[in-house]
C-alpha angles and dihedrals in degrees: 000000000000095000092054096059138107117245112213090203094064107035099108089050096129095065099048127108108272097230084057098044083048085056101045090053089058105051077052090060091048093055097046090054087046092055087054091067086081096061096053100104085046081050097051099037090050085045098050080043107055079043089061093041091040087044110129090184082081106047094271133131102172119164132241106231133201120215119176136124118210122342084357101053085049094054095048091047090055088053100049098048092055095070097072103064093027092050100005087241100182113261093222082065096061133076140171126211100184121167112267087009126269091312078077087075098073093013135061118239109207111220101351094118089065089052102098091161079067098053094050096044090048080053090056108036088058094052095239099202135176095274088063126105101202118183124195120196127189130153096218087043085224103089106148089212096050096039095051090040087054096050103038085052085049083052094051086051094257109155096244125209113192114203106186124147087212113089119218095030137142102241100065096026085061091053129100079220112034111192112178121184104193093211094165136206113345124233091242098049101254106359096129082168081091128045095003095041091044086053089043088051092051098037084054092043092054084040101069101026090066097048083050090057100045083048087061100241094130123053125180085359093296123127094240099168086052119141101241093212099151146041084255092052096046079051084055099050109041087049075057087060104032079060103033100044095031093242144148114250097244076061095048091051093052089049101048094049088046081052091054089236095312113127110195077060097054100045083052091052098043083057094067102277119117112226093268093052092045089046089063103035080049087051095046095057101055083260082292105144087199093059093037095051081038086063093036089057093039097055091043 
């Protein structure tokens, strides 16, 4: 495995200049971001996929599921509790198998990565079904855990995505959607904390902020479905609706409060609707404020 190898240039790293060995790290974490640019058509088709599986529009409430064992589970994790307060995503819609539980987080768990009866058994304790997006992230691309929890949720019928910066591997191989980000030999011999796990964070970060998007939780790059949870936030989200609905602030402040704090609502309802009116047009639309404004100004 590439990660895993030893880089001559670098060998002598530790008695280097630290300016030079600083350097030198973070030409590593440029380059990890640049290998990333051939997997953007596997990005976007697994994106424009788990939208389709995660739509409610259609009945669905599938969940978006975590998989990931060490650096790699963290990073997931990290990228999976963003999107409740970014995009308000349910909590009841996330989950997180990570490799010893969630203790595994702050604490290392010996030997649980190896442990692919686990995996299984974690698939199948939280009912994986056909409406779930799991994604599964490793550096080697070989995690027993991850590879066992991607292919028992395949088997369930789960849409898979497989992240993994090793080529020819089993994890993404074993996906219905394989991204792989050849980051190459780190500078410290097996540290994927640094340039792997610096692609996985991004690739994830691009991930789920496209299905976001296809699910229409961003319109005219706002964050409309945001959870408004602070005065900041409130700031945020009245300047939305000042923009999107063409509005004063003292109006985007009584829409948002007759919108209890939603404000897709509340656009809808600073644009002349009364919240009854802007909850159906909301529901008709699949909760897509593009598609909903796009009625209102066809029917005008």
């Amino acid at each position: 495995m590439s990660t895993e190898a030893i880089d001559p240039r670098y060998v002598d790293i530790d008695q280097w200049p630290t300016t030079l060995a600083v350097e030198a790290m973070l030409e590593g974490q440029m380059a990890a971001i640049a290998a990333i640019g051939s997997q953007a058509l596997a990005i976007a088709q697994a994106a424009e996929a788990a939208a389709m599986r995660l739509s409610q529009d259609q009945g669905r409430k599938g969940r978006l599921v975590y998989v990931g064992a060490g650096t790699s589970g963290r990073v997931a994790v990290q990228d999976g509790v963003e999107l409740y307060p970014t995009y308000n995503w349910p909590e009841e819609r996330l989950l997180f198998l990570m490799a010893g539980g969630l203790d595994a987080l702050t604490q290392a768990a010996e030997g649980a990565e190896d442990d692919a009866n686990a995996a299984r058994a974690a698939v199948a304790t939280a009912q994986i079904a056909p409406n779930d997006v799991v994604i599964g992230v490793a550096a080697s691309g070989r995690t027993p855990f991850t590879c066992a929890a991607i292919a028992a949720a395949r088997e369930a019928g789960a849409l898979t995505i497989g992240i993994a910066n090793n080529a020819a591997t089993p994890l993404p191989d074993a996906a219905d959607h394989g991204i792989v980000v050849d980051t190459g030999t780190e500078i410290i011999a097996g540290s994927t904390r640094m340039k792997a796990g610096t692609a996985q964070k991004a690739v994830l970060n691009i991930l789920s902020t496209a299905i976001m998007l296809r699910l229409g939780l961003i319109y005219r790059g706002r964050m409309v479905n945001m959870r408004i949870s602070n005065a900041k936030l409130r700031k945020r989200g009245e300047a939305m609706i000042c923009d999107l609905a063409q509005v004063d602030q003292a109006a985007a402040a009584q829409a948002l409060d007759m919108a209890g704090q939603d404000i897709k609502l509340a656009v809808l309802i600073a644009r002349g609707l009364d919240r009854q009116a802007a909850e159906g047009l909301l529901a008709a639309h699949g909760d897509n404020l593009a598609d909903a404004i796009g009625a209102m100004q066809g029917g005008a």
